[in-house]
C-alpha positions in Angstrom: -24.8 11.6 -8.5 -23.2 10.7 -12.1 -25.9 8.7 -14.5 -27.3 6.2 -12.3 -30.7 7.2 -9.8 -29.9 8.4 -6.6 -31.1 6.2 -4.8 -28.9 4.1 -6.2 -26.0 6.0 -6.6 -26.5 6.6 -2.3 -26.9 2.6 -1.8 -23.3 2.5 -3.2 -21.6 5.3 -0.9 -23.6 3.8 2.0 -21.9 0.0 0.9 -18.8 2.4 1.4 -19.2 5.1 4.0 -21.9 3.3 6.2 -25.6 3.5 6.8 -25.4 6.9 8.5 -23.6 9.3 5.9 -23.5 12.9 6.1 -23.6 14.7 2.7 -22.8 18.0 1.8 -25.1 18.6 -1.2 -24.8 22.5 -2.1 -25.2 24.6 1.3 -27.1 22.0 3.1 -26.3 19.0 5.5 -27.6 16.0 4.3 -27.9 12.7 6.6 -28.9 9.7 4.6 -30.2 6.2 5.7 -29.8 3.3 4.7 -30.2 0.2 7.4 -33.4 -1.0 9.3 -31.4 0.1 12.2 -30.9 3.4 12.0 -34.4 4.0 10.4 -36.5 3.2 13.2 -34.0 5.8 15.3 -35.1 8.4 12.9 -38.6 7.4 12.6 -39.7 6.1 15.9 -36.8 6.8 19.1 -36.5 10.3 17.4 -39.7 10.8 15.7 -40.6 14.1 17.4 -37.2 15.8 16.5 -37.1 15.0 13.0 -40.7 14.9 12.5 -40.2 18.4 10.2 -39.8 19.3 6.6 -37.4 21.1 5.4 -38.8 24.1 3.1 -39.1 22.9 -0.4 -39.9 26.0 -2.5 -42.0 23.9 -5.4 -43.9 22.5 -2.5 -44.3 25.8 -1.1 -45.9 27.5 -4.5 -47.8 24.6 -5.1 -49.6 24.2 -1.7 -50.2 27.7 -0.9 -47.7 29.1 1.4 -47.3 25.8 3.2 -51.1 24.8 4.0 -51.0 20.8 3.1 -49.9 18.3 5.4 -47.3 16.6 3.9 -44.5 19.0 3.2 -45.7 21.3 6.1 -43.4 21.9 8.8 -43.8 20.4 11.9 -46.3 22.1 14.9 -49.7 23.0 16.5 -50.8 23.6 12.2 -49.5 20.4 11.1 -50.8 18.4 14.2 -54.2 19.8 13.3 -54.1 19.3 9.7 -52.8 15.5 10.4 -56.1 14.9 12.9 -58.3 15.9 10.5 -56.7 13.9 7.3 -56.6 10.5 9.9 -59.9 11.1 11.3 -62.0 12.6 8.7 -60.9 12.4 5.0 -58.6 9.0 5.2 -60.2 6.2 7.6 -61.0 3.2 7.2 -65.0 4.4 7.8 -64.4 7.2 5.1 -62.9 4.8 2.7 -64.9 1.4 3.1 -67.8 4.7 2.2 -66.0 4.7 -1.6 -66.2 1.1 -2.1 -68.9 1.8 -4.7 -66.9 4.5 -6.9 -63.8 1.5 -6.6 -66.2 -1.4 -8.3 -67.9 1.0 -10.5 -64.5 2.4 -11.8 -62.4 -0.8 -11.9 -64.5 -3.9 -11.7 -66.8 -2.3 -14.7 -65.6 0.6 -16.5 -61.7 -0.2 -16.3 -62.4 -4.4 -17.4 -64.8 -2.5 -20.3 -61.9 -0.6 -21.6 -59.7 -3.2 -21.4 -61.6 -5.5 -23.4 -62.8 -3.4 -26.3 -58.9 -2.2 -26.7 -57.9 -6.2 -26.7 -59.5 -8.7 -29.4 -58.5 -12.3 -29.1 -55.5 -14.4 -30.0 -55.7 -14.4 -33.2 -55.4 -10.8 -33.6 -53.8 -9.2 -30.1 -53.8 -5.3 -29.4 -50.9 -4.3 -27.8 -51.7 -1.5 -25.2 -49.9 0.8 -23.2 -50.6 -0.1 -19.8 -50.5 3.5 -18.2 -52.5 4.9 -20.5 -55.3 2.4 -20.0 -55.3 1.9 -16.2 -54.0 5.5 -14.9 -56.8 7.6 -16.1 -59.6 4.6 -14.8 -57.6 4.8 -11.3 -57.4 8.9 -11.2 -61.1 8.7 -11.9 -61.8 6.4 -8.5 -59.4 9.6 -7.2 -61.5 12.7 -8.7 -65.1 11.0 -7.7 -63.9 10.4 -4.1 -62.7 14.2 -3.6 -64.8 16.2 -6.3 -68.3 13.5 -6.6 -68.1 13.1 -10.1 -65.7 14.1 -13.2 -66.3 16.9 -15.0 -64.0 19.0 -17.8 -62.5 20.9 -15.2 -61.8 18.1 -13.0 -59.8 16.0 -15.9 -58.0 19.0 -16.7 -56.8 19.4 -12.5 -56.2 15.9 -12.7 -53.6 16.3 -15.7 -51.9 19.8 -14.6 -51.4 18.1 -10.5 -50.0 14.8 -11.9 -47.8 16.6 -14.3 -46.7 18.9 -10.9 -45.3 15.6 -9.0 -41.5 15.6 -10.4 -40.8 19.2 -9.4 -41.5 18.0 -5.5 -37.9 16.0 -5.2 -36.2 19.3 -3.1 -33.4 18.7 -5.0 -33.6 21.3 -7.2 -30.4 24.1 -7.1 -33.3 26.3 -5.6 -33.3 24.2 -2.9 -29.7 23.6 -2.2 -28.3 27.0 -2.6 -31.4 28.6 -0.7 -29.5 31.8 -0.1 -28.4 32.5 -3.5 -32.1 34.7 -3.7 -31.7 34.8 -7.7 -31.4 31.2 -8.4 -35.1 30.0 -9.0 -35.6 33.2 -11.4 -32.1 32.8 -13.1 -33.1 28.8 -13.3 -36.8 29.5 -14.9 -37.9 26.8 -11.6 -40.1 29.3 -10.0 -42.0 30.7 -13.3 -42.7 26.5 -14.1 -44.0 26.0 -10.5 -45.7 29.3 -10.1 -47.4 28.8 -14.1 -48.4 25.0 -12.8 -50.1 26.5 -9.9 -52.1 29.6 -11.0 -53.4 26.7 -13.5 -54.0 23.9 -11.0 -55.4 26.5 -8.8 -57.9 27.8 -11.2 -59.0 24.9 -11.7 -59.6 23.7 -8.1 -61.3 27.2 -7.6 -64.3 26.1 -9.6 -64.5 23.0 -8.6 -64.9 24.2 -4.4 -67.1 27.1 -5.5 -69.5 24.6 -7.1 -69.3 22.5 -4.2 -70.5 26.0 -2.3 -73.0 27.0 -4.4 -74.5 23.5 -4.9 -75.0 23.4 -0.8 -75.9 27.0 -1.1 -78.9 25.5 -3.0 -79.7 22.5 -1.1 -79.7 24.7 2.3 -82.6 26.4 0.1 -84.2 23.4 -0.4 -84.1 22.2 3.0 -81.1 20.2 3.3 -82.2 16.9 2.2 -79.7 17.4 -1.3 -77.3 18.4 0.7 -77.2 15.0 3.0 -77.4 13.0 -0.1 -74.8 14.6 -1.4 -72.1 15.4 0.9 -69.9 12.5 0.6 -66.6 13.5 -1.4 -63.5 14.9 0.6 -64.0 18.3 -0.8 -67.3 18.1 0.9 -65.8 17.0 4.1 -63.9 19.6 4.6 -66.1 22.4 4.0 -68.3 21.0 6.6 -65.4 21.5 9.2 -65.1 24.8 7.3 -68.8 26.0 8.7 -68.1 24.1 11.6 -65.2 24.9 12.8 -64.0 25.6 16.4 -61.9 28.4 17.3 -58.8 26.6 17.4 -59.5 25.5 13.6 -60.8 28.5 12.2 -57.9 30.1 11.4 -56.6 26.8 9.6 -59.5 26.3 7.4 -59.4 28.9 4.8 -60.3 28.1 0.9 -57.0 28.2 0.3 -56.5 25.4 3.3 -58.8 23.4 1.7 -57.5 24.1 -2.0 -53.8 22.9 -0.8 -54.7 19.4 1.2 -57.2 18.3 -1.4 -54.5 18.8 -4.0 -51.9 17.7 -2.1 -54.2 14.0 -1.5 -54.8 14.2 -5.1 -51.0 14.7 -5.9 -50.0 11.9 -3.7 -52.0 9.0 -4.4 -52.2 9.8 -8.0 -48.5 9.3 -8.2 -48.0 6.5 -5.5 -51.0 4.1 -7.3 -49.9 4.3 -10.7 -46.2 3.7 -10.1 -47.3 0.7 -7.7 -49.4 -0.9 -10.3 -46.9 -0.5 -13.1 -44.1 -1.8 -11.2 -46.5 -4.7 -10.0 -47.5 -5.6 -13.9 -43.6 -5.3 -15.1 -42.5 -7.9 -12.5 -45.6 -10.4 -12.8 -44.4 -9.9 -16.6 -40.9 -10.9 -15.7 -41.8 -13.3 -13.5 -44.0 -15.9 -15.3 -44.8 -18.5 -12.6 -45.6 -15.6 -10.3 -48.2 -14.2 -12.8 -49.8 -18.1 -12.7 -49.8 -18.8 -9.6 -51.6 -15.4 -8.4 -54.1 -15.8 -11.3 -54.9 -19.5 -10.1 -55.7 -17.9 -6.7 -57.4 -14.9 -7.7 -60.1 -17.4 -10.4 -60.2 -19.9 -8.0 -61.8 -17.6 -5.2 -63.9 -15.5 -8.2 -65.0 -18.8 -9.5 -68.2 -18.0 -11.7 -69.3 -14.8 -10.1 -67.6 -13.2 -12.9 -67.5 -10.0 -11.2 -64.6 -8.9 -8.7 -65.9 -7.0 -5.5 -63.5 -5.9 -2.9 -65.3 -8.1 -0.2 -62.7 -11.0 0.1 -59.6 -9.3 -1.3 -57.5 -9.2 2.2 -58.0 -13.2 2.0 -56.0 -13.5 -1.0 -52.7 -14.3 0.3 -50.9 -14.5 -2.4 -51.9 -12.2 -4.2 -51.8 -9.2 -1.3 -47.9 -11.2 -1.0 -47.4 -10.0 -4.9 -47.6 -6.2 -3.6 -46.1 -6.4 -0.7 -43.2 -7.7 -2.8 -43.6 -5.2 -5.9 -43.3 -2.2 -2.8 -40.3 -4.1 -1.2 -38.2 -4.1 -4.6 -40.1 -0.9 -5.9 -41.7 1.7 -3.4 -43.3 4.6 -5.0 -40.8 7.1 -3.0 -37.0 5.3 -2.8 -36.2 8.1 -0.9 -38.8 8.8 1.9 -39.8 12.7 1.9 -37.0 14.3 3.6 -37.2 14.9 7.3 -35.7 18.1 9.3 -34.2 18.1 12.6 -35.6 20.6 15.1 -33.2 19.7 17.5 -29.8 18.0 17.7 -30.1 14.1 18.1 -27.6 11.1 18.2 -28.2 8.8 15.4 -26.1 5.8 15.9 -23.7 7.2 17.5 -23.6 10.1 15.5 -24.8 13.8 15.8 -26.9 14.8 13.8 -27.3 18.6 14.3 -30.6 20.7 14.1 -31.3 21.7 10.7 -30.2 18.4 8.6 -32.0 17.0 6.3 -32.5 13.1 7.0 -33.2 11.4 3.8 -34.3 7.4 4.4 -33.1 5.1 1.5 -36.2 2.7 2.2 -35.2 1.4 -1.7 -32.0 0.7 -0.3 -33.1 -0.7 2.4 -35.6 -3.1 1.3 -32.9 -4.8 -1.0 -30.3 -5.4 1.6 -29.3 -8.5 2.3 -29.0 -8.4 5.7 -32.9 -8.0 6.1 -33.8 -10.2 2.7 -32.6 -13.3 0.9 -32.1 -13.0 -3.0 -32.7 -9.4 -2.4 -32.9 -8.3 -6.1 -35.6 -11.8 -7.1 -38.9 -11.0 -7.1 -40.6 -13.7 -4.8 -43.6 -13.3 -3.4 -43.5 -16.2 -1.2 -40.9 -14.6 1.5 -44.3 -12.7 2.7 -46.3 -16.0 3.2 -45.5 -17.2 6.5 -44.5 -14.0 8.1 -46.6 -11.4 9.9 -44.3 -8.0 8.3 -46.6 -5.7 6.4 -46.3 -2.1 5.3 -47.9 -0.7 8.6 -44.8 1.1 9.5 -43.8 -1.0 12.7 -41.2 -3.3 10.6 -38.3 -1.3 9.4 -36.9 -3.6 6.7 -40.4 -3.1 5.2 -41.5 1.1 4.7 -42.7 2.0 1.4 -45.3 4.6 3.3 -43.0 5.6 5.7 -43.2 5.0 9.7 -44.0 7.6 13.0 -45.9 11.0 12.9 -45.1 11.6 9.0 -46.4 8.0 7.9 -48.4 8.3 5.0 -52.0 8.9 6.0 -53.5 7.6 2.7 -51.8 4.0 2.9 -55.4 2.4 3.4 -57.1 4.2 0.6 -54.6 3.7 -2.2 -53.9 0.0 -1.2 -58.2 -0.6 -1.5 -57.6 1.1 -5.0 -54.5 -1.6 -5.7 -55.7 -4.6 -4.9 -59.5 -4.4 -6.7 -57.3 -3.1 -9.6 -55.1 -5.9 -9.4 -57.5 -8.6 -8.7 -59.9 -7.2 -11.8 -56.4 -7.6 -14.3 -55.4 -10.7 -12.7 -59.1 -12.6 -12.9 -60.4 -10.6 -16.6 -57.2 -11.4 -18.5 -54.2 -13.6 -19.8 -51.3 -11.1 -20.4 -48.2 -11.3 -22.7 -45.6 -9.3 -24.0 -45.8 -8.2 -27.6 -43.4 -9.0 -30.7 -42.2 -12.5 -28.9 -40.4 -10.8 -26.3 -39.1 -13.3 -23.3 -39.6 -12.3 -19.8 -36.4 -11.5 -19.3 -35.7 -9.1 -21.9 -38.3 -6.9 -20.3 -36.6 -3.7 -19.3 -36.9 -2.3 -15.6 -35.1 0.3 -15.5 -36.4 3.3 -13.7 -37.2 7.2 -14.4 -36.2 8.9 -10.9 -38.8 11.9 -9.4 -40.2 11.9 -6.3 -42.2 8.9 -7.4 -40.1 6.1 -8.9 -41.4 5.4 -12.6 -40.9 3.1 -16.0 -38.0 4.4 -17.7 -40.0 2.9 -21.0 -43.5 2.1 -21.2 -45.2 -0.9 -20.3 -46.8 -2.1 -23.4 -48.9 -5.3 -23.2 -51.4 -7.5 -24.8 -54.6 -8.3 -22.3 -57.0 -11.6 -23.8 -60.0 -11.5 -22.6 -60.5 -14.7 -20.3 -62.7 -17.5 -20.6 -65.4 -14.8 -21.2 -65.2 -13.6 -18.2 -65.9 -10.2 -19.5 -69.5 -9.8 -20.6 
């Protein structure tokens, strides 16, 4: 792919060879996409054929054999696994049920931080933006799956988030799968397999507590226990003891060890590269950063606190992300997709066993779908009805069809307090008199799309609105 991202290196052969390209990288086929067109006949005329993964081996080590969701392979497991993640850990009921652990997190702790780091005018504090919001964000993470945050749970949180780069499938594991050798010769499978005996110590503890504290409130008569069981780990060890015979088999310790480090892994990633790519362009973009802090005070007004009641009727505002996800969605290239079958994309055929990668970074800069493609301007989201749900194919930074992603709602509840709390607290700038517009963008490639450089800022605490 040369120097330049792929994902950007595959918009230029598309401009080229077309939005349906085939692509020999080492032994496998590789169809990418990279039009509207053609992505909703991979993601919703053929969703069933090409609803599989392809096997990954990082993904493989890291999730136990295959027992997550996301990276699982298409059938009677996955369809299970997919129902319980929709209808148990990742509703909307299940999520409204966090609100508190959100507020707590970003409206107090994270506008706390913030504010003893910064000073005034006078004397600014330049502070690196990830390193500030990330950990108050994977601690709104950690209390919804684990209840609280403990040593161990920090030290998960680091070890899964540091796993997230080795997930791409492109790795010469992955492309020359029958040259057995490779991931030894290569070192790969002794980094994932270190990385998961950690993780998985680590997530070991933190279930076995969960058993033996509901060990201990079935002694006490269950009223602890009620009280208590709230977090996702929780959750699924009730299905555990509950379990019918058609899920028994499917919800092992090891089950629940690989899907509640798989949610981790996923939203951990996909919220922090959304925020920081939201901060960079309202820093670029200063008339952008005004008008959605006018909107955001206007509604607070003297409450001085931000609570997520109210947030969806900030137009503007939820317009902001929708245009930070068009120019910069956390995955460019959408987990890669198998075919089970052999289907006709656009005429062409796409044989079983391809790997269909979707260029939805590509995609949402087109110019056939989007005017001033590469301008950041919220207002093109205004006075149309496209959102992220997966049913407008210029528009799919989570995806579309059976393998959408199933923890859209609860990372965009964990987005827009955090923005709103930034947006309302604090007056931003750049440090050292830098302009706007020497602010640099570019981008760190993994299977989420990252800063190549740090975002370093200076919050100022506003109108003391932080008591």
């Amino acid at each position: 792919m040369g120097s330049k991202p792929p994902h950007h290196r595959l918009r230029e052969l598309a401009q080229k060879y077309g939005p349906v390209m085939h692509l020999q990288l080492g032994e496998l086929r590789h169809v990418v996409i990279s039009s509207a067109e053609a992505a909703k006949e991979v993601l919703k005329t053929h969703d069933a054929p090409l609803a599989s993964r392809p096997f990954i081996l990082a993904a493989n080590i890291f999730y136990y054999g295959g027992k997550g969701i996301s990276f699982t392979p298409y059938g009677e497991y996955w369809k299970l696994m997919r129902k319980i993640a929709t209808a148990e850990l990742l509703s909307n009921k299940r999520v409204l049920s966090y609100r508190s652990i959100r507020e707590e997190e970003l409206s107090a702790n994270l506008v706390r931080r913030i504010a003893d780091s910064s000073t005034n005018q006078q004397t600014p504090t330049t502070i690196n933006f990830a390193e500030v919001l990330f950990p108050a964000m994977n601690r709104v993470i950690a209390r919804s799956a684990f209840g609280v945050v403990r040593d161990n749970t920090k030290s998960f949180m680091g070890l899964v988030s540091g796993g997230s780069d080795l997930l791409s499938g492109l790795d010469l594991s992955d492309l020359y799968p029958s040259v057995k050798f490779l991931p030894a010769l290569t070192g790969f499978r002794a980094k994932v397999t270190r990385l998961h005996h950690q993780a998985d110590a680590l997530i070991k503890e933190i279930v076995d507590e969960h058993k033996a504290a509901r060990r201990a409130a079935a002694a006490a008569g269950g009223k602890e226990k009620e009280a208590a069981a709230d977090d996702l780990v929780d959750v699924l060890l009730d299905l555990q003891e509950n379990c019918t015979d058609d899920m028994e088999s499917s919800l092992t310790d090891d089950h629940i060890k690989a899907v509640i480090t798989e949610l981790f892994l996923a939203a951990s990633g996909t919220l922090s590269a959304t925020m920081e790519w939201t901060m960079s362009e309202l820093m670029k973009n200063p008339r952008v950063l005004q008008k959605a802090q006018e909107e955001v005070r206007g509604a607070i007004g003297g409450k001085g606190k931000v609570e997520e009641h109210g947030l969806d009727d900030l137009k503007y505002m939820n317009a902001v992300i929708k245009e930070a996800l068009r120019m910069h969605p956390a995955g460019p290239l959408l987990v890669p997709r198998e075919s089970i079958e052999d289907v006709v994309i656009s005429g062409y055929m796409v044989p079983t066993g391809t790997k269909v990668m979707v260029n939805v970074w590509a995609i949402g800069r087109d110019p056939s779908y989007w005017a001033d493609p590469d301008t950041f301007y919220p207002e093109r989201f205004l006075d149309c009805s496209m959102d992220f749900k997966g049913r407008d194919f210029e528009f799919i930074p989570f995806g579309a069809g059976r393998r959408m992603c199933s923890g859209m709602y609860f990372g965009m509840a964990i987005v827009q307090l955090a923005l709103a709390n930034l947006l309302y607290h604090f007056d931003w700038k750049l440090p050292d008199g830098m302009k706007p517009e020497e602010l640099d963008m570019s981008e760190r490639f993994g299977i989420t799309l990252r800063r190549n450089s740090p975002l370093c800022l200076i919050p100022v605490a506003y109108n003391n609105s932080v008591s």
